[in-house]
Each structure stands twice: as structure tokens, then as C-alpha cells.
C-alpha positions in Angstrom: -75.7 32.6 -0.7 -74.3 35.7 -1.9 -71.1 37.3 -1.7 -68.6 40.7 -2.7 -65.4 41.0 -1.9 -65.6 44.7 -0.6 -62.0 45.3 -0.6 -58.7 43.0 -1.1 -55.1 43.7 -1.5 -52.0 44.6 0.5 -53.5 48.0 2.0 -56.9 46.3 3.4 -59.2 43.1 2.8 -62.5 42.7 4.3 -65.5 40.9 2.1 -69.3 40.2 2.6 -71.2 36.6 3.1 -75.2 36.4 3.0 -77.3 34.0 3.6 -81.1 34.1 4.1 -80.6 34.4 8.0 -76.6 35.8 8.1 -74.8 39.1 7.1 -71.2 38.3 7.4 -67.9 40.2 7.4 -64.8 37.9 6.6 -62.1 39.8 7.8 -61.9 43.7 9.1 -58.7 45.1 7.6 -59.8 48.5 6.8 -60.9 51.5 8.9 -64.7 50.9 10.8 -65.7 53.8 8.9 -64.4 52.4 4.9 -65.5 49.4 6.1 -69.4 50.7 6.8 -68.9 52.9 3.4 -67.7 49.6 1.3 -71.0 47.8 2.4 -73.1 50.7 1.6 -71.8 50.6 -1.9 -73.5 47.4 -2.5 -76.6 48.1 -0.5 -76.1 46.7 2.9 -76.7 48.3 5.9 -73.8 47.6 8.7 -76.2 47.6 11.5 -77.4 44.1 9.7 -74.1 42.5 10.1 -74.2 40.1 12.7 -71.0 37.6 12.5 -67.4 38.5 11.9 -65.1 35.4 11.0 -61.1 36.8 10.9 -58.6 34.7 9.3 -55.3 35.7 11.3 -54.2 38.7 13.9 -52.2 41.2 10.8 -53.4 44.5 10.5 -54.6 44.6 6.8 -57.1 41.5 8.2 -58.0 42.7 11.9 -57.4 46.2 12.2 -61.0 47.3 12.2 -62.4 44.4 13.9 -62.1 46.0 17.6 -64.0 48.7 16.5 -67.3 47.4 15.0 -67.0 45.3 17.9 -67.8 48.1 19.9 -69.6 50.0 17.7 -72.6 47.3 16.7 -73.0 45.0 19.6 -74.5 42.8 17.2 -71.7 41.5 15.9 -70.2 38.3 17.2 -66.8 37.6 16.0 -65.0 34.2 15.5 -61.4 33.5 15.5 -59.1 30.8 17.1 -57.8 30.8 20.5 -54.2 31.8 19.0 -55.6 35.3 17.4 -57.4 36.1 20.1 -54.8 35.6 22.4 -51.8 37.8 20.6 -55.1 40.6 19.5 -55.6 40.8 23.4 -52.2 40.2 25.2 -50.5 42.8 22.2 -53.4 45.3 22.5 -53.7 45.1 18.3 -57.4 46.5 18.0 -58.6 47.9 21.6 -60.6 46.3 24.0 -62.8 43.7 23.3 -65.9 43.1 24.6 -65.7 40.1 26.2 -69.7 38.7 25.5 -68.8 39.2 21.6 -65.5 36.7 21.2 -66.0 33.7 19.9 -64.0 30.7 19.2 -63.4 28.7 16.4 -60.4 26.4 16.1 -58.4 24.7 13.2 -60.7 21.7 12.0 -63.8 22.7 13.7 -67.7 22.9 11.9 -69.9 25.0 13.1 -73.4 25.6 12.4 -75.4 28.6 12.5 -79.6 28.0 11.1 -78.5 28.1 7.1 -75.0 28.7 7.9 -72.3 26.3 8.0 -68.3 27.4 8.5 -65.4 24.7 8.5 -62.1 26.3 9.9 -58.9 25.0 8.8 -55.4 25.9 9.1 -53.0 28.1 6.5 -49.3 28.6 6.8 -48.5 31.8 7.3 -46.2 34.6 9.6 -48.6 35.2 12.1 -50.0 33.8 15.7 -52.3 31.3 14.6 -53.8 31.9 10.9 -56.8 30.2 9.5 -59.2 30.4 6.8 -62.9 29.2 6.0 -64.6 26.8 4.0 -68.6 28.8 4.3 -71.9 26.5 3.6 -75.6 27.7 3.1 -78.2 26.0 1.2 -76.1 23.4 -0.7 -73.8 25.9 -2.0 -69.8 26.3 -0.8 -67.4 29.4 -0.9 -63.8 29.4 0.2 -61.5 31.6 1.2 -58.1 31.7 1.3 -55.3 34.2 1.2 -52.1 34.6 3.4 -50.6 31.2 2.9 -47.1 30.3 1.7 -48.8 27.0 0.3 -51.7 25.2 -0.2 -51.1 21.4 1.7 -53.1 18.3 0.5 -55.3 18.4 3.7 -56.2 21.7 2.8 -56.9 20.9 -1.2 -59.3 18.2 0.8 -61.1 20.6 2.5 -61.9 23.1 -0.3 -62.1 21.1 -3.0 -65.4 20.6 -5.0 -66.5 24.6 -4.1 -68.8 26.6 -6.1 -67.2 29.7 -5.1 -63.0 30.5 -4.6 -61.8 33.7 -2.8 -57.7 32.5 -3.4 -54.7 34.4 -2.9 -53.0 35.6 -6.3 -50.1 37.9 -4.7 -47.2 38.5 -6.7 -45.6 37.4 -10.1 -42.4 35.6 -9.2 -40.9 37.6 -11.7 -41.6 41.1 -11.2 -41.1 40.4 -6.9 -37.1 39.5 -7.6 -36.5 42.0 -9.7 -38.3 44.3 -7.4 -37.2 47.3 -4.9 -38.4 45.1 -1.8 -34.9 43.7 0.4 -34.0 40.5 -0.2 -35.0 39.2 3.1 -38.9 40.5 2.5 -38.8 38.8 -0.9 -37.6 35.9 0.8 -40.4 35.8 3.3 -43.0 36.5 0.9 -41.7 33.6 -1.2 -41.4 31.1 1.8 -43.6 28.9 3.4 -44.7 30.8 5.5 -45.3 33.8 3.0 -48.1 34.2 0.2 -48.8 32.1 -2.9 -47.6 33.5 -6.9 -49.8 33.5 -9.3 -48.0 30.3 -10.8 -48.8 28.8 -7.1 -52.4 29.8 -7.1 -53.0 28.8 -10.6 -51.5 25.0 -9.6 -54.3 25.1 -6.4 -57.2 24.9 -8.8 -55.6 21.5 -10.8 -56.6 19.6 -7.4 -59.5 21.3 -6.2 -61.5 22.9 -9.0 -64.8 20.7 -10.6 -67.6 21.3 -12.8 -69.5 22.7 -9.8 -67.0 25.8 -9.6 -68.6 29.1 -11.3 -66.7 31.5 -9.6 -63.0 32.1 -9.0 -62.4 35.7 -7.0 -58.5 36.8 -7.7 -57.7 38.3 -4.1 -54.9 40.0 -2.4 -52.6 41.3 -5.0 -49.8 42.8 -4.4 -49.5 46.6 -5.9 -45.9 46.2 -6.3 -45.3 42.9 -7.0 -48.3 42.0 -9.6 -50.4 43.7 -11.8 -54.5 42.6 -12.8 -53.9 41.5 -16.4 -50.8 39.5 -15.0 -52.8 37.4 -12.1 -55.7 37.1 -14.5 -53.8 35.7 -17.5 -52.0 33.1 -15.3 -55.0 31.3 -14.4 -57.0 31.6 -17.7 -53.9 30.2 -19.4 -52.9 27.6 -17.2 -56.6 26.3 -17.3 -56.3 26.0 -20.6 -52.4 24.8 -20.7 -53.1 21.7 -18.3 -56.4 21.0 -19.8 -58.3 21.4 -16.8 -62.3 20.0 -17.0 -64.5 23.3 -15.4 -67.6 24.7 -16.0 -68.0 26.8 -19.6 -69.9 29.0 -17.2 -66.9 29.6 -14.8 -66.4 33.4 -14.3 -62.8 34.8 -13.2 -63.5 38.0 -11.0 -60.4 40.4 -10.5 -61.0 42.8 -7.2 -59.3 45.8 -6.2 -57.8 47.9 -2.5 -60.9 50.3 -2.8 -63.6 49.0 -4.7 -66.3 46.1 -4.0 -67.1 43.4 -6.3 -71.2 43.2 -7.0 -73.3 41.2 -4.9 -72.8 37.6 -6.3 -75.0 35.0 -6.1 -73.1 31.8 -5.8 
């Protein structure tokens, strides 16, 4: 399995899956066009996408979804019944055709040839988000962003991964003493918000093992959090609370408008 997170941040997050038999897009939150350019950059062709899995109904996730839909009939997209229903009922990304929605609900497996996705639930300001645990020969990735925390049940279903796309959106610090109103830093702060770096940092104390090589930083804040900032937080706090991982574990920043290489996980 191989993987790049093609874009990630506050403006846009979309990021590529492969297996031997899949090309997938997790999440469309950019433009169809950035999103066709982003996979060009690291060599894939968009007509080869075939599956879609989006993690919740806000823009900077789904916006570009409608779009490829009807632009590569290839493409069969996944969400739950919840997203589908507010994207369609609210008119969010166009008309949909019909033949290429897809369900998959909160707790559900399913299997596709080498391709294995467990759905499971996040807590978050929107209709009805979700994130994905994805499987291909013997090798896991998760990813989760858009969360206000990270519940046992959830540190159950992802722990033991090789591969970690997590949420690392704002430094405590630099959010309360930002421009944002009080009531947007209280959202983003609640449970029903994003996770701190502190918060994402604690996630991998449960669910990180020696089988982990690489942890993706995702969906930081441009106001709220800087790269060295989300980046030091981890490394330390590994270190600080004497965490046992793999001397081969790589920490991967990623950035609004530039794709991560290929990774083989």
C-alpha cells in the first residue's frame, strides 16, 4: 500500500491510497481541477482513480467530490447515510449521480479484492462525520482529522497501525491569544471541534506500537499553529512519556498546496 497526502490544512485536504487493485481519493476538499493537478505531481493519472471515501459533509473535505463524480464515472464514492443526506438535501456539491453513491456507515468493514476499509465515528460539527481505518496486504493506515477528541472505542479501532494521517490543528497557546472571536475558539476547542497538538500528541500514548513507521501531521491550522510547533510536540512528548516505537518511525509534516511523496507503508 502506498500513500501521499496531496494536500491538508484548513484551505483544502484531499490525500491518495494505493493498493495493487485500488486508486483512492480520501476526501475532495479542493477544486476538481487542483485536485487532478495534486495527483499529477506524484505521477497518477485521475482517470485511474476509482473509489472516493469522504470523512464528513464541510467544504474543505467535500467540496470537489460532486464534480469528479461527474467528471470520471469511474469513481464510486463512500460516505454514510448522514453526509449523503445533508450533501443532497442542502445542494453542497451539485447533483449526484445516483449509480456512483455508496454507503458506508459508522462501524461497518467493507472489502474490496486487496482493499479493506473500517468506518468509525469522530466527533465533530457536522451531519454525520466519520473517518477510516484502510487495509491492504497486512498493512493498516488511518486517518483521522476533524475531531474534538479521540474516545477509547476509537483508540481501539486504530491502534496497532503502520501508518497515522492525525489531526495536529492548533497550539492551545497561540489559538487564545489569537484574532479568532471567542466563540470560534471555543468551538474549535470543544468537543465537537479539532484536536491541539498536546491532544494529538496524547492519541499516540494509546495507540502507537512498534509496528508504526509513519506518523503524517495533518490539518494545521495557518493561524493557529505553525510546522516546527506541531512537529516538536510529538517528537518531544515521545520522548517525555517514554513511549516504546519503532527507531525507524518517520514524522511527515504536509502542507495546503503541496503533496507528500508516494509512501510505501
Amino acid at each position: 500500500m502506498k500513500v501521499s497526502i496531496l494536500a491538508s490544512g484548513s484551505t483544502g485536504n484531499t490525500s491518495l491510497i494505493e493498493t495493487e487493485k485500488h486508486k483512492i481519493l480520501m476526501d475532495a476538499g479542493l477544486s476538481g481541477k487542483k485536485i487532478k493537478d495534486l495527483l499529477a505531481q506524484v505521477g497518477v493519472d485521475i482517470n485511474d482513480i476509482d473509489m472516493a471515501f469522504l470523512s464528513h459533509d464541510h467544504s474543505d473535505h467535500s467540496k470537489g467530490l460532486g464534480v469528479l463524480m461527474r467528471r470520471y464515472p469511474q469513481i464510486n464514492a463512500f460516505a454514510n447515510s448522514g453526509t449523503w443526506k445533508y450533501l443532497i438535501d442542502e445542494n453542497k456539491v451539485g447533483k449526484l449521480p445516483v449509480e456512483q453513491i455508496n454507503t458506508i456507515e459508522p462501524g461497518q468493514v467493507k472489502s474490496f479484492d486487496d482493499l479493506e476499509i473500517q468506518a468509525f465515528a469522530t466527533s465533530h460539527d457536522a451531519a454525520q462525520p466519520q473517518y477510516y481505518v484502510f487495509s491492504s496486504a497486512g498493512k493498516r493506515i488511518t486517518f483521522l482529522t476533524d475531531t474534538g477528541y479521540v474516545s477509547e472505542k476509537v483508540r481501539d479501532v486504530i491502534k496497532d497501525s503502520d501508518a497515522y494521517m492525525l489531526e495536529f490543528n492548533y497550539d492551545t497557546e497561540l489559538l487564545r491569544n489569537g484574532s479568532y472571536s471567542w466563540q470560534l475558539k471555543k468551538r474549535i476547542m470543544s468537543d465537537y471541534g479539532h484536536l491541539s497538538n498536546e491532544q494529538a500528541s496524547e492519541v499516540f500514548e494509546d495507540v502507537l506500537t512498534a509496528k508504526t513507521k509513519h506518523i503524517f501531521l495533518t490539518h494545521r491550522s495557518q493561524h493557529n499553529n505553525t510546522l516546527r510547533l506541531a512537529h516538536d510536540t510529538l517528537v518531544n512528548n515521545l520522548a517525555r512519556d517514554e513511549i516504546d516505537f519503532n527507531p525507524q518511525l518517520k514524522v511527515i509534516d504536509t502542507d495546503p498546496n503541496i503533496p507528500t511523496d508516494l509512501i510505501k507503508i
